[in-house]
C-alpha positions in Angstrom: 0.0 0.0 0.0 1.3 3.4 -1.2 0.4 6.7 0.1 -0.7 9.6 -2.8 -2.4 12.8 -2.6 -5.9 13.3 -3.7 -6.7 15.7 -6.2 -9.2 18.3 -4.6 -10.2 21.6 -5.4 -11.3 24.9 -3.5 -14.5 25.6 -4.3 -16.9 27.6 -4.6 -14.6 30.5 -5.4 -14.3 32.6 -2.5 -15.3 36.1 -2.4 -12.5 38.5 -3.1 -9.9 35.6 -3.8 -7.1 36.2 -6.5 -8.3 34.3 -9.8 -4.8 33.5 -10.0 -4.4 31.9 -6.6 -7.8 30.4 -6.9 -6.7 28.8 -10.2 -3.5 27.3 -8.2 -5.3 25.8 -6.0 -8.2 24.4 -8.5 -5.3 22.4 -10.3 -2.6 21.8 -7.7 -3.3 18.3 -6.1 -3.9 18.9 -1.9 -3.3 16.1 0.9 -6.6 14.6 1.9 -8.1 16.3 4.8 -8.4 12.9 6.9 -5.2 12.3 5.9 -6.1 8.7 4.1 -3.9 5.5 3.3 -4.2 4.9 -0.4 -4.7 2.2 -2.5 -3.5 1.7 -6.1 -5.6 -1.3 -7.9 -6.0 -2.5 -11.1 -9.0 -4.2 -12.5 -7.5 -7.3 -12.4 -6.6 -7.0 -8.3 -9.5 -5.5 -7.7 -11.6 -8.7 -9.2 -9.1 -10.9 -7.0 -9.0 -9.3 -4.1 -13.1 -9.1 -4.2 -13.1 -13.0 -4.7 -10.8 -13.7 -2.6 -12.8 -12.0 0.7 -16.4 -12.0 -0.5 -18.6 -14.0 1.8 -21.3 -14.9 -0.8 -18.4 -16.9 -2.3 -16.8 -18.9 0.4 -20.8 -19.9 1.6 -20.9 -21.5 -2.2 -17.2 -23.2 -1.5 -18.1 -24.2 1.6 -21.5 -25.9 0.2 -19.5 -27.5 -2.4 -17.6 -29.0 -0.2 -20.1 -30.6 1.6 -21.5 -31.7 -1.2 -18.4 -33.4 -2.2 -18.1 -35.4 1.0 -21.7 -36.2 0.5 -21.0 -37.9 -2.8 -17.8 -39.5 -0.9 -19.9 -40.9 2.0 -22.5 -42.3 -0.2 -20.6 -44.8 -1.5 -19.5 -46.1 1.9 -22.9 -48.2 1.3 -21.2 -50.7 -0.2 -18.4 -51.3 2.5 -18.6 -54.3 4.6 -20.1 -54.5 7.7 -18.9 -56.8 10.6 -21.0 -58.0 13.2 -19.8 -59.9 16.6 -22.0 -61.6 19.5 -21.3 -63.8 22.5 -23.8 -64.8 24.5 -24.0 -66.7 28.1 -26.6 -69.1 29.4 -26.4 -70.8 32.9 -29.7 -73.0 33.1 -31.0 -75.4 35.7 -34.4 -77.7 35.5 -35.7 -80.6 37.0 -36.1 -83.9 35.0 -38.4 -86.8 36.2 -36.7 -89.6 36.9 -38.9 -92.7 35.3 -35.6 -94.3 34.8 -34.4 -94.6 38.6 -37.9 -95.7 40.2 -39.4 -91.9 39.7 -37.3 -90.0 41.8 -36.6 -86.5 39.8 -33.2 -85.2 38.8 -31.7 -82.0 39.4 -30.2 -81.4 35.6 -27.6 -78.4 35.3 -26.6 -76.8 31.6 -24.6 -73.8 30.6 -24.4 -72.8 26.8 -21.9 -70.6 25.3 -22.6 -68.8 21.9 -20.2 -66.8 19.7 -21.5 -65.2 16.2 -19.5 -63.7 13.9 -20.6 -62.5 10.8 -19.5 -59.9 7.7 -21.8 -58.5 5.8 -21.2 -56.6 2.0 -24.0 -54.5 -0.1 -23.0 -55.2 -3.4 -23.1 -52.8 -6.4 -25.6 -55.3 -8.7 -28.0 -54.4 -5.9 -27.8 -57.9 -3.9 -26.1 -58.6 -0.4 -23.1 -61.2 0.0 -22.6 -62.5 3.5 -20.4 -64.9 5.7 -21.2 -65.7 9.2 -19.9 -68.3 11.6 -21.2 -69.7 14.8 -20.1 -71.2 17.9 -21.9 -73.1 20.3 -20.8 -74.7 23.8 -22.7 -76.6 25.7 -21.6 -78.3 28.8 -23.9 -80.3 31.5 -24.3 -83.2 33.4 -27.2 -84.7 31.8 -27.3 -88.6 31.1 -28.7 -87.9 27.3 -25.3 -85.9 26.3 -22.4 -88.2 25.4 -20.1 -85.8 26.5 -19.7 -83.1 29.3 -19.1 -80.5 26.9 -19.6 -80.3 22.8 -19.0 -77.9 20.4 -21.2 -76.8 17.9 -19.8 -74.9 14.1 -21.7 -73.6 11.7 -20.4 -72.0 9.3 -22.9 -70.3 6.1 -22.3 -67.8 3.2 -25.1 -66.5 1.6 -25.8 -64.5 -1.5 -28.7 -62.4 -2.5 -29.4 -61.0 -6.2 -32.8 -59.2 -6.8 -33.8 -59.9 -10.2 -36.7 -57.5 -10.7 -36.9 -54.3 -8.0 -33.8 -52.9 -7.0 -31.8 -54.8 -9.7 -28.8 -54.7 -10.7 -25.9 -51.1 -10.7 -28.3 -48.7 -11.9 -30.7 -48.9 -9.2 -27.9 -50.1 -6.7 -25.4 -47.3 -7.3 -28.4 -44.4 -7.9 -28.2 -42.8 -4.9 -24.4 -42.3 -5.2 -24.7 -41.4 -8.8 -27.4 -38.6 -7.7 -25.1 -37.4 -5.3 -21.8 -37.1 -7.8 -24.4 -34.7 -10.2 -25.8 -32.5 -6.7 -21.8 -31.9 -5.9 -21.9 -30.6 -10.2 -24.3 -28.7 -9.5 -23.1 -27.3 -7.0 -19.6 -26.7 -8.1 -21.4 -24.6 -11.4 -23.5 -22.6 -8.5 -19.8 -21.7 -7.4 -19.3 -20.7 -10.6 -21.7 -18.8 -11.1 -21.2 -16.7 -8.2 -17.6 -16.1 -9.0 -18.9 -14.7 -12.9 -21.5 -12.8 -11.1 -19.2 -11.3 -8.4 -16.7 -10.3 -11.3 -19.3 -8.2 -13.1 -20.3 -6.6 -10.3 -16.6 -5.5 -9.8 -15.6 -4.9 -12.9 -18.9 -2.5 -13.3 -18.1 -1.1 -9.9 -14.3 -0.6 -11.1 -15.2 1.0 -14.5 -17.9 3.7 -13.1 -15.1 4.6 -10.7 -12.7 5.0 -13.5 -15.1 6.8 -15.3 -16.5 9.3 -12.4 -12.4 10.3 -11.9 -12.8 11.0 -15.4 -15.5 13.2 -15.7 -14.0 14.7 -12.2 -11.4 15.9 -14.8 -13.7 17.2 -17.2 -15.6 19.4 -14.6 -12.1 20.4 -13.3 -11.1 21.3 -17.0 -14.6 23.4 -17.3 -14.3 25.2 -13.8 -11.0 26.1 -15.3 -11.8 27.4 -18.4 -14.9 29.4 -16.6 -12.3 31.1 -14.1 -10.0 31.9 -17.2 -13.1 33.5 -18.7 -14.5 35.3 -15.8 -11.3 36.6 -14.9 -10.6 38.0 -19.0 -14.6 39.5 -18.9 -13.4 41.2 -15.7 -9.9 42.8 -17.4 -12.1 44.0 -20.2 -14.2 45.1 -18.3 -11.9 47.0 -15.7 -10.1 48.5 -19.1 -13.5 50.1 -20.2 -13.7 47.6 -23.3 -16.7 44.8 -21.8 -19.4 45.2 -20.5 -21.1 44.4 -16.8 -23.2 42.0 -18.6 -20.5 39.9 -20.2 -19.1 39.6 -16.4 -22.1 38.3 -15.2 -22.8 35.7 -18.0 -19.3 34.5 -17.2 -19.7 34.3 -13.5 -23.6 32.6 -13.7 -21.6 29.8 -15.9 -18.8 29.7 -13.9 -20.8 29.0 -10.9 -23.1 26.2 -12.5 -19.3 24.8 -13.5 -18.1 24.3 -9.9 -22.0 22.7 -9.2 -21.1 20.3 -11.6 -17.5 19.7 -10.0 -19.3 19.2 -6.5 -21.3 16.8 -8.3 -18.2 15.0 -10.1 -16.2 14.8 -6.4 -19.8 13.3 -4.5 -20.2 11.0 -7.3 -15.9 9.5 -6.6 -16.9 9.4 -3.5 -19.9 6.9 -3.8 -18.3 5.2 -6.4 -15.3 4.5 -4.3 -17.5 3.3 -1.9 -19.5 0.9 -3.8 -16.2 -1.1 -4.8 -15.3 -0.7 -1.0 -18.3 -2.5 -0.9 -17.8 -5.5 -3.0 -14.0 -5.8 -1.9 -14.5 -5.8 2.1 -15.6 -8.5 4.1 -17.2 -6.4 6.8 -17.6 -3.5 8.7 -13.7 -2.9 9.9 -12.5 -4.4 7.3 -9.3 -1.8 6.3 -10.6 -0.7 2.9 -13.4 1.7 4.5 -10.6 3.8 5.7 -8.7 4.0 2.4 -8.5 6.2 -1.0 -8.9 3.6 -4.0 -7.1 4.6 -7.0 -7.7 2.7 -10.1 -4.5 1.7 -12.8 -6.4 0.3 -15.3 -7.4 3.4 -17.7 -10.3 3.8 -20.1 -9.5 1.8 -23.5 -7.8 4.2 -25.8 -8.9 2.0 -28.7 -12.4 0.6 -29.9 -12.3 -2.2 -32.2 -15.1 -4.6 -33.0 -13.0 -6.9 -35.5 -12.4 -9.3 -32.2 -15.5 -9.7 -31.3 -17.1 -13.0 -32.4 -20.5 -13.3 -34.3 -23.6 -14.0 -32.1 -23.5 -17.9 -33.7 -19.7 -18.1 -32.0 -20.7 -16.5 -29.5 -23.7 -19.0 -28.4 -21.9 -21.8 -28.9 -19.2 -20.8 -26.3 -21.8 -20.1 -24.2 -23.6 -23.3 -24.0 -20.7 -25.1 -23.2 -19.4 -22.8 -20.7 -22.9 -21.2 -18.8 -23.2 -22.3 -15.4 -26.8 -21.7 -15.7 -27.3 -23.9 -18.5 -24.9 -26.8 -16.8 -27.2 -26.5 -14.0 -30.2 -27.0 -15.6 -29.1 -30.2 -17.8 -27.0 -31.6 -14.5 -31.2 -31.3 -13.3 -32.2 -33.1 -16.1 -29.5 -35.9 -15.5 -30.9 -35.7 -11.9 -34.5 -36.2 -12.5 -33.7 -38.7 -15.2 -31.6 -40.7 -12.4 -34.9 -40.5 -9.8 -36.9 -41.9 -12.6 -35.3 -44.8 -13.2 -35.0 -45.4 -9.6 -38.8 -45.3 -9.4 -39.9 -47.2 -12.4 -37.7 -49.7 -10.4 -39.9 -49.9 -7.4 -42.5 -50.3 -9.0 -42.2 -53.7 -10.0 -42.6 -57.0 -8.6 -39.5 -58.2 -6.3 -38.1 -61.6 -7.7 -35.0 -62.4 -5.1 -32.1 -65.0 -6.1 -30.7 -66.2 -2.7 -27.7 -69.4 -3.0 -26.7 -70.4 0.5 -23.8 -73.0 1.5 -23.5 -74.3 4.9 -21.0 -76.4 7.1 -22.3 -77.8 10.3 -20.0 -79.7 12.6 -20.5 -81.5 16.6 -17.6 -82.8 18.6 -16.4 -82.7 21.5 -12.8 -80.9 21.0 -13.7 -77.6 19.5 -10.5 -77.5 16.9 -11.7 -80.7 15.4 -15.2 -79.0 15.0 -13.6 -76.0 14.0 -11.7 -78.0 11.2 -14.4 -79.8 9.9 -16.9 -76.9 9.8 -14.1 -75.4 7.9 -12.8 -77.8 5.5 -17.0 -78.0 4.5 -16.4 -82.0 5.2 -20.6 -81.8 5.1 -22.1 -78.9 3.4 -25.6 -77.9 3.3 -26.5 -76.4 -0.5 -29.8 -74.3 -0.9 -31.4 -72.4 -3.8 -34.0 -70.2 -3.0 -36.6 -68.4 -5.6 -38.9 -65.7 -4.0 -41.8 -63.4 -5.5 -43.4 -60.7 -4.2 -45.7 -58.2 -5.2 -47.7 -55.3 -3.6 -51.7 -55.5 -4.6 -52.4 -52.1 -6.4 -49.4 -50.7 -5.4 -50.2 -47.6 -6.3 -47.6 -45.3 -4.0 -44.9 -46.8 -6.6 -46.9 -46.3 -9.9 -47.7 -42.8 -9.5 -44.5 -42.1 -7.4 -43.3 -43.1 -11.2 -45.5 -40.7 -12.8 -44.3 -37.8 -10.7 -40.8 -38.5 -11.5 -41.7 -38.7 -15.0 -43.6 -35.1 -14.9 -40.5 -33.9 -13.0 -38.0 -35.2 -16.5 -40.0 -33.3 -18.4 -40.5 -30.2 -16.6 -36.6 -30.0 -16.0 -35.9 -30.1 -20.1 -38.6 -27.5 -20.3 -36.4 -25.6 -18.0 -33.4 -26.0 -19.9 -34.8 -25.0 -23.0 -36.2 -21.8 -21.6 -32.5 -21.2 -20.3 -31.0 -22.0 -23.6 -32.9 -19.4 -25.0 -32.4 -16.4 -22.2 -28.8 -17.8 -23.4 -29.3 -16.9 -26.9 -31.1 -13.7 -26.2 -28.7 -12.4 -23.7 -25.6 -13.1 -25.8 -27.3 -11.5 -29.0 -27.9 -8.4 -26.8 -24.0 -8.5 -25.1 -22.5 -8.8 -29.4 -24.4 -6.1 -30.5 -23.7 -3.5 -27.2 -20.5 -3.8 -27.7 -20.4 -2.8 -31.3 -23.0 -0.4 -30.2 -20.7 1.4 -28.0 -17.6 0.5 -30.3 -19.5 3.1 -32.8 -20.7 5.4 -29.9 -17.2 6.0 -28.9 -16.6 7.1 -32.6 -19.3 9.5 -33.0 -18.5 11.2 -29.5 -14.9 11.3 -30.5 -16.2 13.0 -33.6 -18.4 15.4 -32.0 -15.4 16.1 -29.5 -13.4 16.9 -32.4 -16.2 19.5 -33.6 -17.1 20.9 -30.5 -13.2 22.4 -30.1 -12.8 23.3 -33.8 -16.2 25.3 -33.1 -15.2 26.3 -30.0 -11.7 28.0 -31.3 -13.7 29.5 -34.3 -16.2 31.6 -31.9 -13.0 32.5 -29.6 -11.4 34.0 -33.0 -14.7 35.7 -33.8 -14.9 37.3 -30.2 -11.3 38.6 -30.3 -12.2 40.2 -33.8 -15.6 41.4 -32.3 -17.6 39.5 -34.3 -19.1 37.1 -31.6 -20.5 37.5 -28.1 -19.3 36.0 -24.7 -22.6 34.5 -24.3 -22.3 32.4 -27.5 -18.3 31.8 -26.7 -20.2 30.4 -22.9 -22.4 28.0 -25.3 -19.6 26.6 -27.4 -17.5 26.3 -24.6 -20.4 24.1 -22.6 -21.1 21.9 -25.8 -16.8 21.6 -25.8 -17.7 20.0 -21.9 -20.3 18.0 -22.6 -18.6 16.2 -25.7 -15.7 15.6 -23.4 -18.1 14.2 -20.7 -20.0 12.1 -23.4 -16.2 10.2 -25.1 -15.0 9.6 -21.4 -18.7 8.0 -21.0 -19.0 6.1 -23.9 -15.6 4.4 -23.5 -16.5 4.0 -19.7 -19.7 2.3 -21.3 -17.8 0.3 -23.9 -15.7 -1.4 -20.8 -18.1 -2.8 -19.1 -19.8 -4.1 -22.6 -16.6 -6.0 -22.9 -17.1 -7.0 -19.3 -21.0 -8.4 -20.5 -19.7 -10.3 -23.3 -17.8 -12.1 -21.6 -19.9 -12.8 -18.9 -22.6 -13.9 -21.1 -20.3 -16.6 -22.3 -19.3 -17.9 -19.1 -16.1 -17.0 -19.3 -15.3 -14.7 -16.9 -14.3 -15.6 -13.5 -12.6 -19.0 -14.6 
C-alpha cells in the first residue's frame, strides 16, 4: 500500500480571492483532509481481491464442499459390515426320573454362543454374507455323550434381486445422484464467482469513469475562471461590459455545481467497490482512498469480437446456468429410473452353502466346519408383489412429470442464453460506434469552439455564445469519457454472457 495525494479543489470561489491563486489551488493536487492511506488497484486486483474475501463466495465453497463429502460418503454403502456376539446361558431344571424308580433329577446346563458374521452390499443391488457360529454346551445330563460339545456352523449367503432394486443402476443411484448435486453445486460456485466479477468490474469501471469526468468538470471550472477573470480585465479597461461579467460568472458557478457533483459522485463510487472488496464493517478498505490503474480503453475495435452464432456456442458449453439446468435433467432422469424400479414386482435370487459340525474338542469342530467336510447347499426363488401398489406407480409418474419439466427448463434457459448473448454482441459494437461518433463530436465541439473565440477577439461574436460553445466543448468531453466508460463494461457483458469470466 502506497500513500498519494488526492486531487481536490477549492471551491466555490471565495469572495474576493485572486483568480490567480484560486486557479492554483483548482489544479494543484492537496493532501486529503483525513489524511487517508491509499490504495493503487488495477482491474484485475480488484476482481481478485473481491473473490478472494467476498462472503457470498466462500458460503458456495463451503456448500461444495459438503456436497463433495456427501458424494464421498454415499458410496460407503457398499463397504462391509462386521457384526460380533457372545452370549451366556447358565440353566437349571428338573427332569423326572422314570428311569431310577421316579425319583426327579436336578439337571444343570450352561451354553456358550459366539457369532461372527460380515456382511457386503453389493453394487448389482444384492447382499453377500459370511457368518460363523459357535456353540458350547456343557452339562451333566445322562442324554449328552459328552460333558461339553461344540457346535460350528459355518454359512455364506448370497442375495441377487432380479426385478426391483436390480442390478448397478438402481444399486449405485443414490451415489450417482449425489456425484451430479456436488456438479451442481460446483457450477453454482461458478456462477457466483462470474456474477461477483461483473459486479466488480462495473463497480471498477464507473469509478474510473467518475475520476474522469471529475477531470472534465475540473477542466470546465478552469476554463470558466480563465473566462471570468478576461470579462473582468475587459471590463476594468473600459472595453466589456457588466453583462459579459455576469454571463461569465452565472456559468462559472453552474461549473463548480457540476464539480461538487463529479467529487460526490468519486466518493460513492469509491465506496461501492469498497463495498464488494470488504468483508465487513472494519475491514481496512473503509478507511482507504482507492485509485484505479487500469485506464479507459484508448482503442475501440469490434473486429475481435465474435458473431452472435460463435458466441452462443461458447456459451452453451461454458454457462453455469445452462450446466445446472441439464445436471437437473440428468438428476431427474436418475430418480426416474429409480422409481420405475420400485414399481415392479420383487423376484429375489438367494444361493446359500452351509458347514455344520459336533464334537467334543472344538478345533476338530472348528476344522471340519471349515474344511465343508458336510455342506448344506440351498437355492431359494422368492416373489413378491404389492396389490395395487399404487404409491410406486404414480411415485413413477411424478418423476416422469419432473423429467419433463426439468428439459422445459433448460430449453427456456437456452434461449435467455441466446437472447442475452445476442444483446451482449451487439452493445459492444454499439458502444464500439458510440465511442466514434463522441470522439467526432469532441473533435467539432473544439474546432467550433476556437472559431467563436477568434470571432470574439475580432468582435464579431459574443461571450454568451463563446459560454455556449464552450459548454457543448464540456459536454462532448463528458460524453467520449462516457461512452468508453460504457464500452468497458460491454466487454465485461460479453464475456460474462459466455461464461467466461471468473474461470
Amino acid at each position: 500500500m502506497s500513500r498519494k495525494v488526492s486531487p481536490a479543489v477549492c471551491l466555490p470561489i471565495l469572495c474576493g480571492m485572486n483568480r490567480a491563486l484560486a486557479t492554483l489551488l483548482l489544479l494543484t493536487p492537496l493532501q486529503a483532509q483525513d489524511d487517508l492511506p491509499t490504495m493503487e488497484l488495477s482491474l484485475d486486483q480488484a476482481v481478485r481481491l473481491s473473490l478472494n474475501k467476498n462472503l457470498e463466495l466462500q458460503i458456495a465453497e463451503l456448500d461444495g464442499e459438503i456436497s463433495h463429502f456427501d458424494q464421498l460418503g454415499s458410496w460407503g454403502a457398499f463397504d462391509w459390515v462386521f457384526d460380533a456376539s457372545l452370549g451366556l446361558t447358565d440353566a437349571e431344571r428338573e427332569v423326572g426320573g422314570f428311569l431310577d424308580g421316579g425319583n426327579t433329577l436336578s439337571v444343570e446346563s450352561e451354553q456358550t454362543d459366539l457369532n461372527l458374521s460380515l456382511l457386503r452390499p453389493l453394487q448389482t443391488g444384492g447382499t453377500f454374507s459370511a457368518s460363523f457360529n459357535r456353540g458350547i454346551s456343557a452339562s451333566n445330563s445322562a442324554f449328552q455323550n459328552d460333558p461339553e460339545q461344540t457346535t460350528d456352523t459355518l454359512s455364506l449367503v448370497y442375495t441377487q434381486p432380479l426385478r426391483r432394486g436390480a442390478w448397478s443402476e438402481y444399486a449405485t443411484s443414490v451415489q450417482r445422484e449425489n456425484e451430479l448435486l456436488w456438479r451442481r453445486q460446483l457450477e453454482i460456485v461458478r456462477q457466483t464467482r462470474q456474477r461477483i466479477a461483473v459486479e466488480v468490474s462495473n463497480a471498477y469501471w464507473d469509478l474510473v469513469s467518475a475520476r474522469e469526468q471529475l477531470q472534465v468538470a475540473i477542466g470546465g471550472v478552469e476554463l470558466g475562471i480563465r473566462r471570468e477573470e478576461r470579462e473582468q480585465a475587459e471590463l476594468d479597461a473600459g472595453l466589456g461590459t457588466e453583462v459579459d461579467v455576469v454571463q461569465a460568472q452565472a456559468e462559472l458557478a453552474t461549473r463548480e455545481e457540476s464539480l461538487l457533483q463529479a467529487q460526490n459522485a468519486v466518493e460513492q463510487r469509491q465506496d461501492d467497490l469498497r463495498k464488494l472488496l470488504s468483508s465487513g464493517e472494519e475491514d481496512a478498505l473503509w478507511g482507504v482512498q482507492l485509485f484505479t490503474t487500469t485506464g479507459l480503453p484508448v482503442t475501440t475495435s469490434t473486429s475481435s469480437v465474435p458473431t452472435w452464432t460463435a458466441a452462443v456456442a461458447t456459451a452453451m458449453e461454458n454457462r453455469p446456468e445452462l450446466r445446472q439446468r441439464k445436471l437437473d435433467v440428468d438428476l431427474s432422469q436418475v430418480r426416474l429410473a429409480r422409481a420405475g424400479s420400485d414399481r415392479l414386482s420383487g423376484l429375489d435370487l438367494q444361493l446359500s452353502v452351509n458347514s455344520r459340525s459336533v464334537d467334543a474338542s472344538g478345533g476338530q469342530a472348528f476344522e471340519d466346519t471349515s474344511s465343508f467336510e458336510f455342506p448344506t447347499y440351498a437355492a431359494t426363488l422368492s416373489y413378491n408383489v404389492p396389490i395395487g401398489n399404487r404409491s410406486a406407480r404414480f411415485a413413477e409418474r411424478a418423476a416422469r412429470t419432473r423429467v419433463r419439466s426439468a428439459q422445459l427448463e433448460f430449453d427456456r434457459s437456452e434461449l435467455d442464453v441466446v437472447a442475452e448473448v445476442r444483446a451482449a454482441v451487439r452493445a459492444v459494437k454499439f458502444a464500439a460506434e458510440q465511442v466514434v461518433a463522441t470522439r467526432k463530436s469532441l473533435e467539432l465541439a473544439v474546432r467550433q469552439l476556437d472559431a467563436e473565440e477568434a470571432l470574439e477577439d475580432n468582435d464579431l461574436s459574443t461571450t454568451f455564445q463563446v459560454l455556449e460553445f464552450e459548454q457543448a466543448k464540456i459536454e462532448a468531453e463528458s460524453n467520449e469519457k462516457g461512452a468508453l466508460a460504457s464500452y468497458a463494461k460491454a466487454l465485461v457483458a460479453l464475456e460474462n454472457a459466455q461464461g467466461k469470466l471468473g474461470d
